[in-house]
C-alpha positions in Angstrom: -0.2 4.9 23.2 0.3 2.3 20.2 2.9 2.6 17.7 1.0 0.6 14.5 2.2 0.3 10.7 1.2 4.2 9.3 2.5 5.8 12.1 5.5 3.8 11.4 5.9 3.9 7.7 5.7 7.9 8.0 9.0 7.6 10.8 10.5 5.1 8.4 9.9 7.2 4.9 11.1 10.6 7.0 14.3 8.9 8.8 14.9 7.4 5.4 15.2 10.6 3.2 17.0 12.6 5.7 19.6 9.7 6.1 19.8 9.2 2.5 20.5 12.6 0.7 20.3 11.7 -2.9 19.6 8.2 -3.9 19.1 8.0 -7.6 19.7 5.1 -10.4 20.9 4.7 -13.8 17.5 4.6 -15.7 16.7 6.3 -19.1 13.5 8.7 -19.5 10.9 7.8 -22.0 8.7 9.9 -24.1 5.6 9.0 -22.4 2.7 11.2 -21.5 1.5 12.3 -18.6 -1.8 13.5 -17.9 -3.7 15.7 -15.0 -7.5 14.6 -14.9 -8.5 16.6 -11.9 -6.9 18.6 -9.4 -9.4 18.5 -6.2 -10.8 21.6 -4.5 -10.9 20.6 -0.9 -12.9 22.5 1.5 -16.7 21.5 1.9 -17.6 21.3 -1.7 -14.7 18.8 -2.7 -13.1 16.5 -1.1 -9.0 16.8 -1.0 -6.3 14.4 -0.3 -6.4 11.1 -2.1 -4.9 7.9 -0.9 -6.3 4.7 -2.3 -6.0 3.3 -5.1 -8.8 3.5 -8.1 -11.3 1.2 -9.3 -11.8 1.4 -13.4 -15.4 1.0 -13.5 -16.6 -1.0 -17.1 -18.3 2.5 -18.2 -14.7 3.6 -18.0 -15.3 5.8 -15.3 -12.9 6.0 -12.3 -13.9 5.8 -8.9 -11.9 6.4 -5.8 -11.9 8.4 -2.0 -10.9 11.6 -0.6 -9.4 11.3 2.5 -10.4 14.7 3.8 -12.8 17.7 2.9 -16.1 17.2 1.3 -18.4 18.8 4.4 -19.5 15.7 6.0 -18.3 16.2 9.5 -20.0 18.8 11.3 -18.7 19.6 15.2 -15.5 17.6 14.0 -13.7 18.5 11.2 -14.8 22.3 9.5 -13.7 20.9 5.7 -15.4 17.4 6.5 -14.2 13.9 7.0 -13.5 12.6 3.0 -15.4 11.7 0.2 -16.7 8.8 -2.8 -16.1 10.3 -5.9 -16.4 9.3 -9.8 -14.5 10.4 -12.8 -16.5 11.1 -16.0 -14.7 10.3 -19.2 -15.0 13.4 -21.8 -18.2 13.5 -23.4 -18.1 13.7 -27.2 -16.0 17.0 -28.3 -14.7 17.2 -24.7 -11.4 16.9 -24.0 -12.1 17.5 -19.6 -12.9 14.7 -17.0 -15.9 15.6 -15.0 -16.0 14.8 -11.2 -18.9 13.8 -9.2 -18.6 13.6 -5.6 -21.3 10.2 -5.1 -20.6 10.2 -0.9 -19.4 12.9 2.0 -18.1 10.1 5.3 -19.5 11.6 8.2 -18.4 11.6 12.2 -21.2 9.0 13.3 -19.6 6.6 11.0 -17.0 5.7 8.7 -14.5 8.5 8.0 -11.1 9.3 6.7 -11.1 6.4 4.1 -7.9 5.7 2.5 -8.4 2.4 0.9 -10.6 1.1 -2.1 -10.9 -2.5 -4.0 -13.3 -4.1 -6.0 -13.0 -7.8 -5.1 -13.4 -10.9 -7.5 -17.4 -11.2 -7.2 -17.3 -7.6 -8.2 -17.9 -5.9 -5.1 -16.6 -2.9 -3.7 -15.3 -2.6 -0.1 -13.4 0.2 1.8 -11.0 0.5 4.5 -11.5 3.9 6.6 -9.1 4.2 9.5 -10.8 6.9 11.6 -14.4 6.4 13.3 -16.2 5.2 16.1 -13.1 3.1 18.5 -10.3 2.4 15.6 -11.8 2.6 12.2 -14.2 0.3 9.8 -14.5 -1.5 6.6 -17.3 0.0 4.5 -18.9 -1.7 1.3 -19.8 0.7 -1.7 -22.7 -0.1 -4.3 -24.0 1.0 -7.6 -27.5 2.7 -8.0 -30.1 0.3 -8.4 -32.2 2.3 -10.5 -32.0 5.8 -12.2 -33.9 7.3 -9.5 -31.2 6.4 -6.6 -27.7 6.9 -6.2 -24.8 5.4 -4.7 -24.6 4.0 -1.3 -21.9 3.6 1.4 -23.1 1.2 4.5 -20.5 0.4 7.2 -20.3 -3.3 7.8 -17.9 -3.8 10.6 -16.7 -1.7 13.0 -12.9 -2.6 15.3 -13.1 -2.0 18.9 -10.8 -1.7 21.5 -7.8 -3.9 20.9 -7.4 -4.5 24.5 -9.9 -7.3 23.4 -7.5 -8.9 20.8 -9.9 -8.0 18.0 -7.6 -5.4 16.5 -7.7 -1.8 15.7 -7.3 0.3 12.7 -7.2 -1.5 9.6 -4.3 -1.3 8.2 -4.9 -3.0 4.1 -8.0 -3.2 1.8 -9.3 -6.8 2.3 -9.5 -9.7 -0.2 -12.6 -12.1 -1.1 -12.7 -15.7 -1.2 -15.3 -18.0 -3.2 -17.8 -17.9 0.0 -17.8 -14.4 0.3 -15.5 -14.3 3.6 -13.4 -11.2 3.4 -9.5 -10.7 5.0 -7.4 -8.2 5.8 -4.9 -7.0 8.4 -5.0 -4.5 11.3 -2.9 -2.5 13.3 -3.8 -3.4 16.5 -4.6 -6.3 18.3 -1.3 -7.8 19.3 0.8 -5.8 21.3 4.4 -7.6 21.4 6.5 -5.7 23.5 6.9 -2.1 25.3 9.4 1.2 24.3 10.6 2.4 27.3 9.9 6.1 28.6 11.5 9.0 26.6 11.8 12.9 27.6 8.5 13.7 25.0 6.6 10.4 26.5 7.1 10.0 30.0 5.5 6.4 30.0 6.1 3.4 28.3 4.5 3.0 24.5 2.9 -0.5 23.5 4.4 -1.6 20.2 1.1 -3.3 18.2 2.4 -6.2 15.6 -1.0 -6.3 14.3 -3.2 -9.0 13.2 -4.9 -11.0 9.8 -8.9 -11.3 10.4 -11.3 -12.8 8.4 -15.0 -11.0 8.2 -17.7 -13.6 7.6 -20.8 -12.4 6.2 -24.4 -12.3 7.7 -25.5 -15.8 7.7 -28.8 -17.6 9.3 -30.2 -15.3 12.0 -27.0 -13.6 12.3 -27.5 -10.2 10.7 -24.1 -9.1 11.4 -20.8 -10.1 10.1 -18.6 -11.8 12.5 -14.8 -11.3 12.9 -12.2 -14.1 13.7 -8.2 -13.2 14.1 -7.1 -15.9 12.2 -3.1 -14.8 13.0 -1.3 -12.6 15.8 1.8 -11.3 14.8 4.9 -11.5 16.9 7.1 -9.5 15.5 10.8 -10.8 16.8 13.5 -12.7 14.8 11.3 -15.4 13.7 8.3 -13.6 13.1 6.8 -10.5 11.4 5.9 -7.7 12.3 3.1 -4.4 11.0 1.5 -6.2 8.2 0.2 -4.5 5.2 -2.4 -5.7 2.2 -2.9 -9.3 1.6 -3.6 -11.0 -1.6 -4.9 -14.6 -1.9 -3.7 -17.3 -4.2 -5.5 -19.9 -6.2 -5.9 -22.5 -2.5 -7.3 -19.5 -0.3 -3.6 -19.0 0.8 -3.0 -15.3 1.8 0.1 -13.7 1.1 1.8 -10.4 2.5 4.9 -8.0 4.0 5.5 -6.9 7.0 7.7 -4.1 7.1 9.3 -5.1 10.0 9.5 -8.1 11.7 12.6 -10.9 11.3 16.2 -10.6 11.1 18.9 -8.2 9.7 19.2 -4.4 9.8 22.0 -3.5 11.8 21.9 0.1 11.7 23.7 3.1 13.6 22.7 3.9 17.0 20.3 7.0 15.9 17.9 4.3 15.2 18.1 1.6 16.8 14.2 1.4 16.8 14.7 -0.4 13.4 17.5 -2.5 14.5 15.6 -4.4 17.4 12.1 -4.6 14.7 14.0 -6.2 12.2 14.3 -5.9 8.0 10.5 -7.0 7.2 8.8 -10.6 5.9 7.0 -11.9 3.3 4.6 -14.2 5.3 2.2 -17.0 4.2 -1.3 -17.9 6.0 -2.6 -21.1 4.9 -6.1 -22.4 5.6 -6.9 -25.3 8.4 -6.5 -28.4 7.1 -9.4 -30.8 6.6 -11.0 -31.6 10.0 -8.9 -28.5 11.9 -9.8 -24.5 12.5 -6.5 -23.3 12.6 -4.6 -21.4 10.4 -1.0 -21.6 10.0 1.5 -18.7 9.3 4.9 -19.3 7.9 7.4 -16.7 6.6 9.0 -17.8 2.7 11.4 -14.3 3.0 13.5 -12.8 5.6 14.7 -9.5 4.2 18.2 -9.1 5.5 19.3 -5.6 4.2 20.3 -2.8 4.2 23.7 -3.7 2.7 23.2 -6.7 0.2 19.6 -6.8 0.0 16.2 -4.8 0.7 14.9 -3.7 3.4 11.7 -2.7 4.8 8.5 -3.3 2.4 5.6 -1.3 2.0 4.1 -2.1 -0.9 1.6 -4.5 -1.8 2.4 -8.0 -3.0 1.4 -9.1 -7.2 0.8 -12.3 -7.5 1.3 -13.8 -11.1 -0.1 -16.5 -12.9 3.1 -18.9 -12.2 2.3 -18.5 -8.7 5.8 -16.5 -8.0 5.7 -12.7 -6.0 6.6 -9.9 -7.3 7.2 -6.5 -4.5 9.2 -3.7 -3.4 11.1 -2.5 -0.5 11.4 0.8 0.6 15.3 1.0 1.8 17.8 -1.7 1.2 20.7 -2.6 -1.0 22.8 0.2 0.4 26.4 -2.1 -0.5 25.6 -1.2 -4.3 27.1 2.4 -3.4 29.9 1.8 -0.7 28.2 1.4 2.3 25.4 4.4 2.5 23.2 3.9 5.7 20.4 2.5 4.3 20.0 2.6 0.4 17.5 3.6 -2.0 15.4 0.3 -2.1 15.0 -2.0 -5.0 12.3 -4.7 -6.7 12.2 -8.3 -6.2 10.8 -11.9 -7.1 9.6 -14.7 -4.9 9.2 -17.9 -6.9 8.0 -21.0 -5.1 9.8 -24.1 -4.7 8.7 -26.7 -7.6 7.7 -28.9 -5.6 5.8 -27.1 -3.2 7.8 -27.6 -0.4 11.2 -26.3 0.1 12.5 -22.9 0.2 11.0 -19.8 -1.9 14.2 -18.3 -4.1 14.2 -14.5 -4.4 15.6 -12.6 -7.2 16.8 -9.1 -7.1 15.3 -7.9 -10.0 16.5 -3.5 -9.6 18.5 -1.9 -7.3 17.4 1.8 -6.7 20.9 3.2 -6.2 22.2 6.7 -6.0 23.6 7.6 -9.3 23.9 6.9 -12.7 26.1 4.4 -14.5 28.4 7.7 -14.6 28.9 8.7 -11.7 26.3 11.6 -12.0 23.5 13.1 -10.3 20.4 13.0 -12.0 17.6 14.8 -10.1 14.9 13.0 -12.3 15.3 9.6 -11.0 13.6 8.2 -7.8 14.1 5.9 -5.1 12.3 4.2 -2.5 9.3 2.4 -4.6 6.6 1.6 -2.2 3.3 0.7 -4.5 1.8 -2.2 -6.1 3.3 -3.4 -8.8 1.6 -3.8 -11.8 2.3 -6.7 -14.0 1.5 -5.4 -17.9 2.2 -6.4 -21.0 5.2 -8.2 -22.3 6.1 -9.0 -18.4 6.6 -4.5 -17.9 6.3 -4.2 -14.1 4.9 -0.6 -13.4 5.2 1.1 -10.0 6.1 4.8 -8.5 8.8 5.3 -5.8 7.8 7.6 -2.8 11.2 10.5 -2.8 13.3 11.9 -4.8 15.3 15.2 -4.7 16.0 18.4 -5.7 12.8 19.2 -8.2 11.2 15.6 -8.3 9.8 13.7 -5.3 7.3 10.5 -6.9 8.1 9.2 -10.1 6.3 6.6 -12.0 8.7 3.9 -14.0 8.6 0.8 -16.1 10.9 -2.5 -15.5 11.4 -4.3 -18.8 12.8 -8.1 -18.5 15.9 -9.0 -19.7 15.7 -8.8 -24.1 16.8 -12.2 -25.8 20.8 -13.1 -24.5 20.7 -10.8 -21.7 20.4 -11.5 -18.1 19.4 -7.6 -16.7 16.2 -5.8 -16.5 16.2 -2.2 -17.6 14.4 0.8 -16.4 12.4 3.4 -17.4 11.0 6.5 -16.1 7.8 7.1 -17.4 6.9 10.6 -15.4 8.7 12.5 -12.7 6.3 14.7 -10.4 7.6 17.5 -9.3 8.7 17.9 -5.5 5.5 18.5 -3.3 7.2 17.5 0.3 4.5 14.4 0.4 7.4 11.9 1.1 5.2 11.2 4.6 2.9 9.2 2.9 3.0 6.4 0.8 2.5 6.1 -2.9 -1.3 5.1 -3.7 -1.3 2.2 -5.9 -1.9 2.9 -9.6 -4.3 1.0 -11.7 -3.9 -0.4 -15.0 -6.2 -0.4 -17.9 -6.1 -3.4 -20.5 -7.8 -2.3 -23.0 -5.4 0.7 -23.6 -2.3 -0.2 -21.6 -2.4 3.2 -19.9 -2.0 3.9 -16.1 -4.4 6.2 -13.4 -2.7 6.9 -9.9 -3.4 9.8 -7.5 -0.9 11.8 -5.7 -2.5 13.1 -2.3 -1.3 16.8 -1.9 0.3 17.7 -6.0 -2.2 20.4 -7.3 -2.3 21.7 -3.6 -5.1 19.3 -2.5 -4.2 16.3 -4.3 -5.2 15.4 -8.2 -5.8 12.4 -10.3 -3.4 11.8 -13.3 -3.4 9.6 -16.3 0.3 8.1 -17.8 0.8 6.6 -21.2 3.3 4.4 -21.8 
């Protein structure tokens, strides 16, 4: 039995809350709108569930999967195995979204997706973490003409990680110039063994997992061809459970680990964080001229969970200026006397000027657990684990995972620092109300630039899961 990055993140999330209590911060509540577009039906009709991310197609339509339902599974699953779907905009006079379910994931192939991008060429790839040995990456494309429809063809398939090749995907993958595609897995990399407990009477592999790189069909070669270009090894000086990448202007591929590195001395009830460490952003840099082999480096150690964060999750934004902009999901715990872990917070990598030298991070908010009085505000949230979204005017969007009381997920706005001050400020743009989902990570929201306005999912809100709209 493997231990890999989801089954993780759900211990971490749980332990977390229960730890925790009420973790809020001083944050003001705008009067922004929210927006339900569709609230899914599940069984074999519908798909239910949501967990990636959405792609804002030009026509304005949004496209995203299902994790479960749909009817695509026969003698496995009695709902079905996930879906493709599209959001129609309101037709003129209309005021409702109209759903289309495009593709129903069967047994014999990919199923249970949970990740979606549309890479810089334009094309659409998928990560589904069920199927055949330890899940695939799929590739989605448009009709061709008005007389065919959408299509969904698995292009690679993880085997066995006893091989090395790694096992269920754990990002969406990133495209370079060439067409070569990169992501990170689960498996592949076992680092170490947890010894034998009364509810597992043998000893549990601990998987670090792996970065690949997919090369496309090329020649007589009809088949694409993976290569680990990194093995994790997740002790002091290493990371350890990668998450997504993203690639910067050089074919360098950045990421977190959520474990992995130094830091996190925590209490005895678990002590399985203690010995994996606070999380890493890492760096993988392409061979150099005349060389095959890549070389990783870390630019962070996080070192919370007292003076600074702990534990990331979500994905990595790149900006123009070349600095990183994430979240972790515990952390900063000091800023209210000493609780166990803290509520998380927001931070900055910027690179040295030079190029060489040491990455500085900023702290840019501190998810703490009340407000600048001393008061309990059920509204506010804490532990942000999505992308962050860099808007306009340098506002940083994201959603935080928990809350209490009547809100779990909230989505907020960071504002920089106004001319002559030095602090960011927050606002909470929506607070869900509580759905027990705090198992599961946040789906990333996507941002539309022609309006300014936001589309996320939430994977069990509604009952089954629905797809919401926020104006800023």
């Amino acid at each position: 039995m493997k231990m890999g990055r989801r089954m993780l993140k759900a211990l971490l999330i749980a332990v977390l809350v229960a730890e925790i209590g009420l973790i809020l911060s001083p944050a003001s509540i705008a009067a922004s709108t929210e927006k339900t577009l569709y609230k899914f039906k599940g069984g074999t009709a519908d798909g239910a569930n949501p967990r990636s991310g959405l792609i804002l197609l030009s026509d304005g339509s949004l496209l995203g999967t299902a994790y479960t339902a749909g009817g695509g599974c026969p003698g496995l699953s009695p709902v079905g195995c996930g879906v493709l779907f599209q959001l129609l905009p309101p037709s003129p006079g209309s005021t409702s979204w109209t759903e289309k379910v495009l593709y129903r994931f069967s047994k014999s192939e990919s199923f249970s997706p949970y990740g979606l991008t549309q890479t810089q060429s334009g094309a659409i790839y998928g990560v589904a973490g069920a199927g055949l040995l330890g899940g695939t990456i799929f590739k989605v494309e448009p009709p061709k003409d008005a007389n065919s429809g959408w299509t969904v063809t698995t292009i690679f398939q993880f085997g066995d990680n006893a091989g090395g090749l790694g096992s269920y995907p754990a990002s969406t993958v990133v495209e370079d110039a060439s067409g070569n595609l990169y992501g990170t897995a689960d498996g592949g990399s076992t680092c170490g063994y947890l010894p034998p407990s009364a509810s597992i009477p043998f000893p549990t592999a601990i998987s670090c997992g792996i970065v690949y790189k997919l090369s496309p069909p090329s020649g007589s070669n009809s088949a694409w061809t993976e290569t680990v270009i990194y093995s994790f090894k997740g002790n002091s000086n290493d990371g350890d459970l990668p998450g997504n990448l993203v690639m910067g202007p050089s074919g360098e591929l950045y990421g977190v680990t959520t474990a992995g590195g130094k830091g996190c001395t925590y209490t005895a009830n678990v002590q399985f964080y203690q010995e994996r460490g606070c999380g890493t952003v890492f760096k993988v840099s392409p061979p150099a001229p005349g060389t095959s082999k890549w070389t990783e480096s870390i630019i962070h150690f996080f070192e919370g969970p007292q003076s600074d964060g702990a534990h990331p999750i979500g994905d990595l934004n790149l900006a123009a200026d070349g600095s990183l902009y994430g979240t972790t999901v515990s952390g900063y715990a000091g800023e209210d006397g000493g609780v166990l872990f803290g509520g998380g917070g927001v931070f900055k990598l910027t690179p040295p000027v030079s190029g060489k030298g040491s990455w500085t991070e900023t702290t840019l908010w501190r998810f703490i657990p009340h407000d600048v009085k001393g008061e309990i505000d059920y509204d506010l949230g804490y532990e942000p684990d999505s992308k962050l979204i860099l808007g306009r005017s340098g506002v940083l969007y994201g959603t935080t995972t928990a809350g209490s009381g009547p809100t779990t997920e909230v989505v907020f706005a960071l504002h920089p620092p106004v001319k002559g001050a030095k602090n960011w400020t927050e606002t909470i743009l929506h607070a869900f109300p509580n759905s027990n989902s705090f198992e599961l990570p946040s789906p990333n929201m996507t941002f539309d630039n022609k309006t300014g306005n936001l589309f996320g999912v939430s994977p069990f809100l509604g009952g089954k899961g629905l797809v919401f709209e926020v104006t800023p």
